[in-house]
PQR file with spaces between the fields and no chain letter, atoms N, CA, C, O and H, PARSE charges and radii, in Angstrom:
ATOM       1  N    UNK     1    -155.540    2.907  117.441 -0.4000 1.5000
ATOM       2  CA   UNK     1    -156.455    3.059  116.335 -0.0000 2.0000
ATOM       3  C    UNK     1    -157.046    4.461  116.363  0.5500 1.7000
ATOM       4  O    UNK     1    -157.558    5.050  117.315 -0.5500 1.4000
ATOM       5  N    UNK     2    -156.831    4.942  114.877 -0.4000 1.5000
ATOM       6  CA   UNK     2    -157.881    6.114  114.969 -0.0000 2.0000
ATOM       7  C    UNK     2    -159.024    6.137  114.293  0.5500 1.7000
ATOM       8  O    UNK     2    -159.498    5.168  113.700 -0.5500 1.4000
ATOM       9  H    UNK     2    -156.416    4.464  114.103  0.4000 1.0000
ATOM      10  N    UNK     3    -159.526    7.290  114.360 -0.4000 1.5000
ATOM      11  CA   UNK     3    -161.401    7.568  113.006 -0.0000 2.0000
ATOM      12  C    UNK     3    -161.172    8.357  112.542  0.5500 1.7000
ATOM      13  O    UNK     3    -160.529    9.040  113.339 -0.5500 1.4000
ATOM      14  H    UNK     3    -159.140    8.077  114.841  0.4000 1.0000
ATOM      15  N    UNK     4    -161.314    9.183  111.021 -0.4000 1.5000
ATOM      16  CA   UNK     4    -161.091   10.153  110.303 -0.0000 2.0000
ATOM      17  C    UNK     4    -162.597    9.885  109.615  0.5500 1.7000
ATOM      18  O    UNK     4    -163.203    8.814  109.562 -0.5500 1.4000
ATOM      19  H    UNK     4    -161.836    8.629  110.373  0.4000 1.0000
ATOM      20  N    UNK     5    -162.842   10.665  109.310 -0.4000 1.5000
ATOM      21  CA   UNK     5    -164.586   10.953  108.449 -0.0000 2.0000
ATOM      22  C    UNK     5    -164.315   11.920  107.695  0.5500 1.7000
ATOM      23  O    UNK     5    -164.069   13.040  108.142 -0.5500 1.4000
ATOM      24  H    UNK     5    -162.350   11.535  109.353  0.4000 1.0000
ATOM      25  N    UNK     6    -164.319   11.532  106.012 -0.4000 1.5000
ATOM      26  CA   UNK     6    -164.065   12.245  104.669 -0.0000 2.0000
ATOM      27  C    UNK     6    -165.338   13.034  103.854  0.5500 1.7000
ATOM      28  O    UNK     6    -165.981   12.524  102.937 -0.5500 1.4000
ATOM      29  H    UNK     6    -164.519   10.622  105.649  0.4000 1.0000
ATOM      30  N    UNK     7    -165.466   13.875  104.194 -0.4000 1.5000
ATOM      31  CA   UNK     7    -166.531   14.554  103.171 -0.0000 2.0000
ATOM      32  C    UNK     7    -166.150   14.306  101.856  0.5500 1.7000
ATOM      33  O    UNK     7    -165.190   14.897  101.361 -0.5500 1.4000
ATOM      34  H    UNK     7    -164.943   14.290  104.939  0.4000 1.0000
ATOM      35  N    UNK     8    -167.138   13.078  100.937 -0.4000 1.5000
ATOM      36  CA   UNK     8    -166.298   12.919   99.520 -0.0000 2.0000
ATOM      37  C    UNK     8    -167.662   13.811   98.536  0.5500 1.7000
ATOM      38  O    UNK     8    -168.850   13.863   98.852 -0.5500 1.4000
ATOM      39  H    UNK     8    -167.917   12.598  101.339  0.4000 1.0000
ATOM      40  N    UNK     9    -166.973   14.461   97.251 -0.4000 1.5000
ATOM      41  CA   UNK     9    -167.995   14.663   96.287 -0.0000 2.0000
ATOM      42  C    UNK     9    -167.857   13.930   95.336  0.5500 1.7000
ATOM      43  O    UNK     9    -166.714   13.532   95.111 -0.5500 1.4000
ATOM      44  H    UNK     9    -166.008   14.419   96.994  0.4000 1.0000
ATOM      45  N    UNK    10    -169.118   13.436   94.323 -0.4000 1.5000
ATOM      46  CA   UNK    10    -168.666   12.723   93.228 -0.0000 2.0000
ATOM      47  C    UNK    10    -169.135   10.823   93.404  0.5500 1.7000
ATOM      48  O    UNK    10    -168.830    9.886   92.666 -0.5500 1.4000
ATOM      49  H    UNK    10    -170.046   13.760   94.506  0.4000 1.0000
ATOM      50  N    UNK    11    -169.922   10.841   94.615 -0.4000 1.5000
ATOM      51  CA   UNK    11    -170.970    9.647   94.737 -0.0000 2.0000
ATOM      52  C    UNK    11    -171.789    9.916   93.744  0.5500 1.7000
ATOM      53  O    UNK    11    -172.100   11.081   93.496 -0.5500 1.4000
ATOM      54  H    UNK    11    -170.170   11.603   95.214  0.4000 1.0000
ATOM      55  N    UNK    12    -172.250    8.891   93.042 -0.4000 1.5000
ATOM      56  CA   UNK    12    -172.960    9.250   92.279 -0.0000 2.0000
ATOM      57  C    UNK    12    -174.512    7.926   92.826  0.5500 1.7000
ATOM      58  O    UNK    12    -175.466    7.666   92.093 -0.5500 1.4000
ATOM      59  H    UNK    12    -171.998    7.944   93.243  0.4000 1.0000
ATOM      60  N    UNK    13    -174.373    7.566   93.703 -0.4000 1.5000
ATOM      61  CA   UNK    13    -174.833    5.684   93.683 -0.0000 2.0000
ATOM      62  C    UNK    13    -174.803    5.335   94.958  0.5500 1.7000
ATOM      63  O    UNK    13    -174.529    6.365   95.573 -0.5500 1.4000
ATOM      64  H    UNK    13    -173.598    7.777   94.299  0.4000 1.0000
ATOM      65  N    UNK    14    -174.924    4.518   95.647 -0.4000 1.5000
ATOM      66  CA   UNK    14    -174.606    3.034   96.410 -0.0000 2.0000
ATOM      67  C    UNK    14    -173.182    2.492   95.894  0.5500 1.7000
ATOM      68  O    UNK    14    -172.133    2.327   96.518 -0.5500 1.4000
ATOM      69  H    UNK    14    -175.147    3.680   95.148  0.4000 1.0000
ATOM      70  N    UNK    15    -173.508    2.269   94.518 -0.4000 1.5000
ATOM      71  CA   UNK    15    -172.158    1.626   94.093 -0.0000 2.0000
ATOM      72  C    UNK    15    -171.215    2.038   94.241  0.5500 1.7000
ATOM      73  O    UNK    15    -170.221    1.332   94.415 -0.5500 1.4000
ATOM      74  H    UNK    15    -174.359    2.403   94.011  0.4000 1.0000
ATOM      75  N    UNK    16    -171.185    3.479   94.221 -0.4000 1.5000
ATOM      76  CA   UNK    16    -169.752    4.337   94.209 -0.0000 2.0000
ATOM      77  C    UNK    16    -169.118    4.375   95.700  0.5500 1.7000
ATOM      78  O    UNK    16    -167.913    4.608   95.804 -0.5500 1.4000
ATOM      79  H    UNK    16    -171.992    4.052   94.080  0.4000 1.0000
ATOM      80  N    UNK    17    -169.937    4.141   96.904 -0.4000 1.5000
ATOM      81  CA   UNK    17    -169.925    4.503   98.296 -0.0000 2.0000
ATOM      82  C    UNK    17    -169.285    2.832   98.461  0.5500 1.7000
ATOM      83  O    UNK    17    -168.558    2.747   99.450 -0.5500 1.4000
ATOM      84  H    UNK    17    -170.916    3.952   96.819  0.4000 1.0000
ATOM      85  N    UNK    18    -169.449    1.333   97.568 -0.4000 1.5000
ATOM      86  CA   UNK    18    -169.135    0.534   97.888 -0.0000 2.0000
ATOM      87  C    UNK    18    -167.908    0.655   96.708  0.5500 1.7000
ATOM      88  O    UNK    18    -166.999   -0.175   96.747 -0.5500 1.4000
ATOM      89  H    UNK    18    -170.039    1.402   96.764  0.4000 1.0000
ATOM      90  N    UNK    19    -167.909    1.572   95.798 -0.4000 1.5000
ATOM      91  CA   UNK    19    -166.059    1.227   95.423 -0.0000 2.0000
ATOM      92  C    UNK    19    -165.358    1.607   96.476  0.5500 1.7000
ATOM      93  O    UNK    19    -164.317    1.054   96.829 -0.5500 1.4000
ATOM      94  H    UNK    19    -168.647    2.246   95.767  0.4000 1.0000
ATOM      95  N    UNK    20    -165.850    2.509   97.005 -0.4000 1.5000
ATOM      96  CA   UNK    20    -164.731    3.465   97.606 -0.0000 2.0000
ATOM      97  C    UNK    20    -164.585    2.408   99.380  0.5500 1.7000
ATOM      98  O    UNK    20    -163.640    2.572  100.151 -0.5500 1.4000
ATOM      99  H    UNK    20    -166.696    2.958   96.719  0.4000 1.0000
ATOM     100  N    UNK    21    -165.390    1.723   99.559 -0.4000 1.5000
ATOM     101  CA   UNK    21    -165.066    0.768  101.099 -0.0000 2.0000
ATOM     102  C    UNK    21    -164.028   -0.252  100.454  0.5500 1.7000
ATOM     103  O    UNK    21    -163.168   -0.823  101.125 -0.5500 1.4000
ATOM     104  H    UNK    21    -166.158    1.591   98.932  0.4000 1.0000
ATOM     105  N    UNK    22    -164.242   -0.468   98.709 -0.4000 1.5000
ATOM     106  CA   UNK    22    -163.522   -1.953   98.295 -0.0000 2.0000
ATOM     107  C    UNK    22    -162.013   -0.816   98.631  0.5500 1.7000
ATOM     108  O    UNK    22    -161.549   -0.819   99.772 -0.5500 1.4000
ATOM     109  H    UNK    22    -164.941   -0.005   98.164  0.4000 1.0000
ATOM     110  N    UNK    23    -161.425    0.012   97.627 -0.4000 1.5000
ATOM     111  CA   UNK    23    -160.609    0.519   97.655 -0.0000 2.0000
ATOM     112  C    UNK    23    -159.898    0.889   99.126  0.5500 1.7000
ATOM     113  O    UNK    23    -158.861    0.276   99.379 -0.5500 1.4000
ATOM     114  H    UNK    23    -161.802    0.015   96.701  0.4000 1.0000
ATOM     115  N    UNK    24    -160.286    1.648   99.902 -0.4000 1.5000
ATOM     116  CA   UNK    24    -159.827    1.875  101.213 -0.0000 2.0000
ATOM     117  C    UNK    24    -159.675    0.344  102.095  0.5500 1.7000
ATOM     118  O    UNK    24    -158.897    0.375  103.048 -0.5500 1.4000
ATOM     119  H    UNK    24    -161.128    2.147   99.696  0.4000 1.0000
ATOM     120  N    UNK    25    -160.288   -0.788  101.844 -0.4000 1.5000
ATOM     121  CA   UNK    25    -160.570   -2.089  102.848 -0.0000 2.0000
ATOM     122  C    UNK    25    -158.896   -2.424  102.263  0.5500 1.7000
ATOM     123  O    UNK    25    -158.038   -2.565  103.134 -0.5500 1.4000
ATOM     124  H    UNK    25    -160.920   -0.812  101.069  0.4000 1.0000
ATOM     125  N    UNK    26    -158.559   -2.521  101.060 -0.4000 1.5000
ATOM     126  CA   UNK    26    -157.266   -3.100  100.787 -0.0000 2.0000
ATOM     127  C    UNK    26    -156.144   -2.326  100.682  0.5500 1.7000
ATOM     128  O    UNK    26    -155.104   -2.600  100.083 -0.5500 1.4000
ATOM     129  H    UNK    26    -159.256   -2.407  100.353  0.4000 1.0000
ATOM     130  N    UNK    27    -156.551   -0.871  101.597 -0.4000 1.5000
ATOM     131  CA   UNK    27    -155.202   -0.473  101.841 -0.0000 2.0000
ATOM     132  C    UNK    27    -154.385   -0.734  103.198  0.5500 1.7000
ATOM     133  O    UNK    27    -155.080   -0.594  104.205 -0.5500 1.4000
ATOM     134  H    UNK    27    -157.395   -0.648  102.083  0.4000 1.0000
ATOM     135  N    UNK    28    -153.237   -1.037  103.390 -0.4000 1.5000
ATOM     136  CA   UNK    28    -152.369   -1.097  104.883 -0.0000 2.0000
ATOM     137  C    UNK    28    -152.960   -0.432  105.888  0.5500 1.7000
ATOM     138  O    UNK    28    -153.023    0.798  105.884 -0.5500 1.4000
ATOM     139  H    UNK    28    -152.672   -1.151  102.573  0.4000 1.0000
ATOM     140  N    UNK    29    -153.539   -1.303  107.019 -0.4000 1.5000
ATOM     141  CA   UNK    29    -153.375   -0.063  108.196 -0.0000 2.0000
ATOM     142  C    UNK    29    -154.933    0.308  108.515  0.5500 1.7000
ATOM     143  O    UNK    29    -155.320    1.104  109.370 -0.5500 1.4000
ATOM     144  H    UNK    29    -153.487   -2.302  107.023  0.4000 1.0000
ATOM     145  N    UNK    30    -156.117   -0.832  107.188 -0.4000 1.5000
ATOM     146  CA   UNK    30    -157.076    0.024  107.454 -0.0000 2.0000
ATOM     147  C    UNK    30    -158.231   -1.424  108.003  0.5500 1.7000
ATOM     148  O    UNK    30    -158.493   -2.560  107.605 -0.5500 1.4000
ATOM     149  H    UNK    30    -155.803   -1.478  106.493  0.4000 1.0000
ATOM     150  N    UNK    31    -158.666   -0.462  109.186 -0.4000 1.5000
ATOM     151  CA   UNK    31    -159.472   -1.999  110.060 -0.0000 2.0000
ATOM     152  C    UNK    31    -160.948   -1.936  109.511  0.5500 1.7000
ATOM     153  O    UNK    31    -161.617   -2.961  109.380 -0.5500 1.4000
ATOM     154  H    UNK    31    -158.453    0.460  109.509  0.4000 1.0000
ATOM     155  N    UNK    32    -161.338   -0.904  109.254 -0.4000 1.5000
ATOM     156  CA   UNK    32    -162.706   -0.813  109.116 -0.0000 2.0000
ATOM     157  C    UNK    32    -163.644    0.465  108.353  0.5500 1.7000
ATOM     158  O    UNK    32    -163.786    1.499  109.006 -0.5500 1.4000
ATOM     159  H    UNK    32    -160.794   -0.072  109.361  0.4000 1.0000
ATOM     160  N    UNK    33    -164.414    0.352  106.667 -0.4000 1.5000
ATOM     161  CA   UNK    33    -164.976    1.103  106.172 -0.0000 2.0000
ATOM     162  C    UNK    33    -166.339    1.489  106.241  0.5500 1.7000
ATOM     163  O    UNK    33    -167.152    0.580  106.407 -0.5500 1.4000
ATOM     164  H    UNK    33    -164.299   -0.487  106.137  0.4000 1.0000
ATOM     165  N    UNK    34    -166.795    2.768  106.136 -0.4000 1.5000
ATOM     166  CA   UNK    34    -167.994    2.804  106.221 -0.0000 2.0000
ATOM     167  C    UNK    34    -168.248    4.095  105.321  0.5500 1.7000
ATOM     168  O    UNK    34    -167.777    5.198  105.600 -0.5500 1.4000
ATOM     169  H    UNK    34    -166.135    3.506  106.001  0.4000 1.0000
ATOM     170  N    UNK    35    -169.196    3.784  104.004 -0.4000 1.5000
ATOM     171  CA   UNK    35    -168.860    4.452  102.991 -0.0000 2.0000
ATOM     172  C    UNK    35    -170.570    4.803  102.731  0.5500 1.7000
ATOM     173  O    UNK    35    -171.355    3.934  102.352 -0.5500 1.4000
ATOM     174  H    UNK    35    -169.579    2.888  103.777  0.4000 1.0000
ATOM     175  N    UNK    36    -171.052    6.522  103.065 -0.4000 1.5000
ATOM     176  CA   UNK    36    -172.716    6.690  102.711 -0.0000 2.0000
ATOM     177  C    UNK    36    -172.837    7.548  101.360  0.5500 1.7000
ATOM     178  O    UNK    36    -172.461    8.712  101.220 -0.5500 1.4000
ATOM     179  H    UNK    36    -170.414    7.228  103.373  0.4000 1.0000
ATOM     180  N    UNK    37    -173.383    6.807  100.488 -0.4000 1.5000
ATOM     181  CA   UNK    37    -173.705    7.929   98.978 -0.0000 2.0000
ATOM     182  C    UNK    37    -174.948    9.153   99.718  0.5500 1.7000
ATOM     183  O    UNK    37    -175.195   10.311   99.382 -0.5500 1.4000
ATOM     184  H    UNK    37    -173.689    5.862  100.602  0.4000 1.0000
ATOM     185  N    UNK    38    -175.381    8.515  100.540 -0.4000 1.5000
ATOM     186  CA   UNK    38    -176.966    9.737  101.293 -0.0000 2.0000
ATOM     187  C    UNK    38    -175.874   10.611  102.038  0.5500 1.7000
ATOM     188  O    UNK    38    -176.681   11.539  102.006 -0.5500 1.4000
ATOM     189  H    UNK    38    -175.180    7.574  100.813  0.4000 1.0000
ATOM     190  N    UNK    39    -175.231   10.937  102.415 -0.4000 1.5000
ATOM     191  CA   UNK    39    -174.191   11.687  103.185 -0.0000 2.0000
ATOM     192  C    UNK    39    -173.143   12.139  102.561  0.5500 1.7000
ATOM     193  O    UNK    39    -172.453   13.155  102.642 -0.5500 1.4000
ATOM     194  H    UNK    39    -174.575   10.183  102.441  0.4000 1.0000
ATOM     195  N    UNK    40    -173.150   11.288  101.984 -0.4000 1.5000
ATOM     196  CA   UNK    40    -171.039   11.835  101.072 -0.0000 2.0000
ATOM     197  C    UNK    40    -170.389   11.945  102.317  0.5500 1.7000
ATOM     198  O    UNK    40    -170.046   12.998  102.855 -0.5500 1.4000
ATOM     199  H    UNK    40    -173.710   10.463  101.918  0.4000 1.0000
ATOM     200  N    UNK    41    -170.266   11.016  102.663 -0.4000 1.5000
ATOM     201  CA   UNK    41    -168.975   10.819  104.184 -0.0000 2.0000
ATOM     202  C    UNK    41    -168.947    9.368  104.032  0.5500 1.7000
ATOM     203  O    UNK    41    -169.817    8.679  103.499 -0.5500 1.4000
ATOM     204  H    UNK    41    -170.545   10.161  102.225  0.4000 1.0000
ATOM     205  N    UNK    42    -167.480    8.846  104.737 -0.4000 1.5000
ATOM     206  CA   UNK    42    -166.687    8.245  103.963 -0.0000 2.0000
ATOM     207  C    UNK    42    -165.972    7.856  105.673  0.5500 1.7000
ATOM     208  O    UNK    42    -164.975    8.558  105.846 -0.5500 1.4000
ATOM     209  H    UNK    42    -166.773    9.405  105.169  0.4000 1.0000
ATOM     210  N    UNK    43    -166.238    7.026  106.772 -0.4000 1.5000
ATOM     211  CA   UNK    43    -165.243    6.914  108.311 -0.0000 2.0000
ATOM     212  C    UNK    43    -164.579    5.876  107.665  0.5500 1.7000
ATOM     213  O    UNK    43    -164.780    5.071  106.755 -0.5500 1.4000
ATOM     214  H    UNK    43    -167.048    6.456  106.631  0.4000 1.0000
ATOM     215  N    UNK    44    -163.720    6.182  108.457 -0.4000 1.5000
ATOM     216  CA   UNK    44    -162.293    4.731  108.505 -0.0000 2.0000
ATOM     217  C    UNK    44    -161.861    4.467  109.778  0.5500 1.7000
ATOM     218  O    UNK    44    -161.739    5.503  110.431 -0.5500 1.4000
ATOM     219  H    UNK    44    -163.556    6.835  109.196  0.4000 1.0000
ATOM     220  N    UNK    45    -161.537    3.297  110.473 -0.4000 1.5000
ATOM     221  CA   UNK    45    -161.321    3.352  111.415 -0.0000 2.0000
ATOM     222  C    UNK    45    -159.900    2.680  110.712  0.5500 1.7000
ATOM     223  O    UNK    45    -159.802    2.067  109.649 -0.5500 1.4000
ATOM     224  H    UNK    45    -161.636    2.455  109.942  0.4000 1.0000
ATOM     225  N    UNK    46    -158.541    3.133  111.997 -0.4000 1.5000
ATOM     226  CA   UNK    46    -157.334    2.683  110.410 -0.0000 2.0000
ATOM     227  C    UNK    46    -156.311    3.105  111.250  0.5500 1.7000
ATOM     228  O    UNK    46    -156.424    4.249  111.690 -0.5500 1.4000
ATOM     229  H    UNK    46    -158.621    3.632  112.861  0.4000 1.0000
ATOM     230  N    UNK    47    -155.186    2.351  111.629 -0.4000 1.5000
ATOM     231  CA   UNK    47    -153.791    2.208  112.334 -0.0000 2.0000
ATOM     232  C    UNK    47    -152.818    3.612  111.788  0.5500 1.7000
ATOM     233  O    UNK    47    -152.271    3.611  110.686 -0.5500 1.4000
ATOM     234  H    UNK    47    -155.094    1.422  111.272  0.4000 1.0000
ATOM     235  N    UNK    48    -152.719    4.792  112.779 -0.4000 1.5000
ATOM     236  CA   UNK    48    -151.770    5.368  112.315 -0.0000 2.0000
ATOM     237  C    UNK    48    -150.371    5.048  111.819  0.5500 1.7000
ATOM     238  O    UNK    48    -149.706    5.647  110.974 -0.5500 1.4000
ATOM     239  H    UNK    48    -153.164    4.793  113.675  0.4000 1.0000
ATOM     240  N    UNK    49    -150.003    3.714  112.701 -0.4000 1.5000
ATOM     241  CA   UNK    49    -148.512    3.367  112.537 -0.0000 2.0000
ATOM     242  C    UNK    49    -148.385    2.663  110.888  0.5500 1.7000
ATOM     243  O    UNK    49    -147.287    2.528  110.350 -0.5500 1.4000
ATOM     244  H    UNK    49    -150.543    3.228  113.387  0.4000 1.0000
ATOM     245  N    UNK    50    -149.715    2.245  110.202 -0.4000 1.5000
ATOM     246  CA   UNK    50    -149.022    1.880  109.193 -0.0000 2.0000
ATOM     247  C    UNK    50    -150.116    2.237  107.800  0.5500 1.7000
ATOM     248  O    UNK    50    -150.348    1.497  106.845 -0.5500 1.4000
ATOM     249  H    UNK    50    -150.608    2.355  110.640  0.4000 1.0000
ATOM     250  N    UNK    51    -150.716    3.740  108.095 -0.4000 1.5000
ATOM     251  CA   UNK    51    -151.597    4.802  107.275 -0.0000 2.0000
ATOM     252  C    UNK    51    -151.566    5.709  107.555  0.5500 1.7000
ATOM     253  O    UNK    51    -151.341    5.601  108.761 -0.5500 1.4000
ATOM     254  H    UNK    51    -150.528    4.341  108.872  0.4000 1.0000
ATOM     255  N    UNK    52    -151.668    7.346  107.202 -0.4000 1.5000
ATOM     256  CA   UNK    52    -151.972    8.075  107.043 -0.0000 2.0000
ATOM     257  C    UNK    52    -153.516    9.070  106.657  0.5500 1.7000
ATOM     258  O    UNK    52    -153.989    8.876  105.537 -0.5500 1.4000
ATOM     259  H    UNK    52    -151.851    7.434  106.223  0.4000 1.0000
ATOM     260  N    UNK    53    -153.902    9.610  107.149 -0.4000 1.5000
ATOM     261  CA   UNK    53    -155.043   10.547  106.786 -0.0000 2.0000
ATOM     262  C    UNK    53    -155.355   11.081  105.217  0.5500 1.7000
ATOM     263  O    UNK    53    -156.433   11.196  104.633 -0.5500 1.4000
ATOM     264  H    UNK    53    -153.517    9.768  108.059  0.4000 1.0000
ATOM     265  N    UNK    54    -153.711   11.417  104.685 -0.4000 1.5000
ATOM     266  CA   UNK    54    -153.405   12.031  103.446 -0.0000 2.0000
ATOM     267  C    UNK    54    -153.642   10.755  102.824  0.5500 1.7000
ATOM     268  O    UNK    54    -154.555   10.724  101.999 -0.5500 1.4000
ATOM     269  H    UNK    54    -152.835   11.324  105.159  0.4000 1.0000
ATOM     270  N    UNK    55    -152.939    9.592  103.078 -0.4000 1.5000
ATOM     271  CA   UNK    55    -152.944    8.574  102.088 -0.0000 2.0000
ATOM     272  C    UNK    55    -154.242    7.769  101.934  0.5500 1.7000
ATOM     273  O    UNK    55    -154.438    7.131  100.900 -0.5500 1.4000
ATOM     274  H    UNK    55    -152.198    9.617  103.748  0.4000 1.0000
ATOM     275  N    UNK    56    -155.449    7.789  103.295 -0.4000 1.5000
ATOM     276  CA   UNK    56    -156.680    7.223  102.892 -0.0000 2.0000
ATOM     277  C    UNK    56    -157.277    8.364  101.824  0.5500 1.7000
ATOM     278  O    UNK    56    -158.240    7.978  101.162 -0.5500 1.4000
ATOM     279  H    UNK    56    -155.290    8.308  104.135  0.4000 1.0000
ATOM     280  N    UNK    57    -156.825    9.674  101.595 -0.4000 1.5000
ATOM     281  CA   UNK    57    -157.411   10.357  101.252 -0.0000 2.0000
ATOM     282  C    UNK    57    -157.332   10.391   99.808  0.5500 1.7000
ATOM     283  O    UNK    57    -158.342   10.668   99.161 -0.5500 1.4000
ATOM     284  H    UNK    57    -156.042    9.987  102.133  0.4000 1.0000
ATOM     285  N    UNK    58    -155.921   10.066   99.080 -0.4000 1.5000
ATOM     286  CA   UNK    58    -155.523    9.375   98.117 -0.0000 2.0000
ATOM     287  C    UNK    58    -156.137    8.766   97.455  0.5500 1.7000
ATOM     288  O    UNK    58    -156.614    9.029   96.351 -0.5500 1.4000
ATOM     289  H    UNK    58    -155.101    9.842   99.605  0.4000 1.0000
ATOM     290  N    UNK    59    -156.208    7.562   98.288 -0.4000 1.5000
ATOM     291  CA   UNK    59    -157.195    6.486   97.608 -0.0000 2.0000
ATOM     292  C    UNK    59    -158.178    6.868   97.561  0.5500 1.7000
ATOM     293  O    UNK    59    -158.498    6.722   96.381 -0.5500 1.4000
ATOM     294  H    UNK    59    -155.821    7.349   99.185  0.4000 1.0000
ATOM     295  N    UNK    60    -158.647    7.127   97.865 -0.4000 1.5000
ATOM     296  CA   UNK    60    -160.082    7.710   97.762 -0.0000 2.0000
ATOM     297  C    UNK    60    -160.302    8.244   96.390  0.5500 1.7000
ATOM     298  O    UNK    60    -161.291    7.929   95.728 -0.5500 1.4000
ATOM     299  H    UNK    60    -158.386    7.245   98.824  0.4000 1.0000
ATOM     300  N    UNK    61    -159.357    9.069   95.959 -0.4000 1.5000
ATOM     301  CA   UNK    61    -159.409   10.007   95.121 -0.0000 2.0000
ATOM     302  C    UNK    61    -158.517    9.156   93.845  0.5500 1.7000
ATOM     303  O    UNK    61    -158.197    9.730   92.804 -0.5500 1.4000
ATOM     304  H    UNK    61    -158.554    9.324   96.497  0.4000 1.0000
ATOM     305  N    UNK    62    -158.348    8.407   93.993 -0.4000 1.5000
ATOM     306  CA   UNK    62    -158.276    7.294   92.889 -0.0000 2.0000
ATOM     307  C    UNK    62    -158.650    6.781   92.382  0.5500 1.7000
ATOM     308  O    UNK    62    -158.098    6.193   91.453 -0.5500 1.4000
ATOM     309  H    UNK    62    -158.608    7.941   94.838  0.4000 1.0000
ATOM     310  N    UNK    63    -160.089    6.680   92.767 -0.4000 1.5000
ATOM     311  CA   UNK    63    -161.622    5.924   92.436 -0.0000 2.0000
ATOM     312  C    UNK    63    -162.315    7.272   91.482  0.5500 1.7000
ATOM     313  O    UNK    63    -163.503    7.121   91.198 -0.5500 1.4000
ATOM     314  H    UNK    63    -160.538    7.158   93.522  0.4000 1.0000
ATOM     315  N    UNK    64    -161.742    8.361   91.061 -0.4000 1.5000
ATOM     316  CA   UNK    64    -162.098    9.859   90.877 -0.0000 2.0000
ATOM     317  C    UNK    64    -163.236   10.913   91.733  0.5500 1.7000
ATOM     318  O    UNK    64    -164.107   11.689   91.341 -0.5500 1.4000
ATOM     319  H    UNK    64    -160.777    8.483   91.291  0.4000 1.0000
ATOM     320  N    UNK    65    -162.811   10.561   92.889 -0.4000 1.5000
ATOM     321  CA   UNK    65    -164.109   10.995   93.653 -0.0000 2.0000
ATOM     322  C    UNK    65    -162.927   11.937   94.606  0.5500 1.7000
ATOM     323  O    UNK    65    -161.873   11.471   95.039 -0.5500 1.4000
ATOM     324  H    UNK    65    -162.103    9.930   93.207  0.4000 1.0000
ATOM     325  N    UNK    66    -163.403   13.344   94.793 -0.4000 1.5000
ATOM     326  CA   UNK    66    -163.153   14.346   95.186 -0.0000 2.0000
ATOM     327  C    UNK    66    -163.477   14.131   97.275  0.5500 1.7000
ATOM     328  O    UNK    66    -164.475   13.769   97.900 -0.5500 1.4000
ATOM     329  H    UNK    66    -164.259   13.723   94.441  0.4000 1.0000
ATOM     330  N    UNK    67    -162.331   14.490   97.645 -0.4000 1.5000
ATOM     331  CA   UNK    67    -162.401   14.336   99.167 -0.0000 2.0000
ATOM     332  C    UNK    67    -162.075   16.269   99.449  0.5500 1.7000
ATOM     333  O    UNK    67    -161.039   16.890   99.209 -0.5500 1.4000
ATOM     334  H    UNK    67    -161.521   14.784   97.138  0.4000 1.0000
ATOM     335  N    UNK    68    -163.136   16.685   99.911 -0.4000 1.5000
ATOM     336  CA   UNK    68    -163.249   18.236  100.757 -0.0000 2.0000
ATOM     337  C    UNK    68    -163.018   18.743  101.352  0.5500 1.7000
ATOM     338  O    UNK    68    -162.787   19.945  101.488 -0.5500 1.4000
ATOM     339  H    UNK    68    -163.978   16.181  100.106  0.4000 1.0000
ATOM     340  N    UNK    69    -163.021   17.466  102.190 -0.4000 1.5000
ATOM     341  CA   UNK    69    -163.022   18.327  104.192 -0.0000 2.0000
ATOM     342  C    UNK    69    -162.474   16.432  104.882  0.5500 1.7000
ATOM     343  O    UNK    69    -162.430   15.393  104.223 -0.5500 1.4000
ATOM     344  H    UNK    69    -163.209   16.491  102.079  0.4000 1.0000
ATOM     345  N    UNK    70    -162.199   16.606  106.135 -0.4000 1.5000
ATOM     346  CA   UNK    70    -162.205   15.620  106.575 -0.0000 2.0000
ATOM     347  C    UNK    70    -161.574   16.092  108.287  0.5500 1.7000
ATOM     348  O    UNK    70    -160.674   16.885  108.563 -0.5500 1.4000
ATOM     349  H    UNK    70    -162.235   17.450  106.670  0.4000 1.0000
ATOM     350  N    UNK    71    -162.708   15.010  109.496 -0.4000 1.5000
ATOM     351  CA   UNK    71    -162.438   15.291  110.444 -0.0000 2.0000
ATOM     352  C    UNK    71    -162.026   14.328  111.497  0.5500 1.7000
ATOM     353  O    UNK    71    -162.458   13.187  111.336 -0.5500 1.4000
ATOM     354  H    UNK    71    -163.439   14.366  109.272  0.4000 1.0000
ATOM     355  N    UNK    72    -161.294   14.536  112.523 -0.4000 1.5000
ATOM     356  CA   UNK    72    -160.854   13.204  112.959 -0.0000 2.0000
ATOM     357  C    UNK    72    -161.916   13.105  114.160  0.5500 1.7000
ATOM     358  O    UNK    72    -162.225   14.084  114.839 -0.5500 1.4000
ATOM     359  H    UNK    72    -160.943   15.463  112.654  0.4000 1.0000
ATOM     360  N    UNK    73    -162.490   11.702  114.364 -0.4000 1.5000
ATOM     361  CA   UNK    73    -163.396   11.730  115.243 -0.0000 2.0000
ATOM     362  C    UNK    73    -162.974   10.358  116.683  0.5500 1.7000
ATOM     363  O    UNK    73    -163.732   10.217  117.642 -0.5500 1.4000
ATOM     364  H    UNK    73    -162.240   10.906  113.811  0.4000 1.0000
């Protein structure tokens, strides 16, 4: 298992910090979201063997919310 932490822009809410846990919770590979609109960071804890960094990053950005930076922790 790894952690990646997404600097997202484009929270606008609470709500937006809980689309973006709904979206990432139902992708492959991903064990655990934690999504702050007070921060604009975005951890995943999430199986390399069956996700990617690029592809949580994706989704993310499917919800129209802009991902910046992101670090693996």
């Amino acid at each position: 298992m790894k952690t990646v932490t997404f600097t997202v822009e484009g929270m606008h809410c609470n709500g937006c910090a809980t689309v973006i846990q709904a979206l990432l919770q139902r992708s492959a590979g991903v064990r655990k979201v934690s999504a702050s609109f007070d921060d604009g960071l975005v951890r995943v804890l999430y199986d390399p063997q069956n996700t990617s960094v690029e592809q949580l990053s994706a989704t993310i950005q499917q919800g129209a919310y802009r991902v910046t930076g992101h670090r693996d922790d």
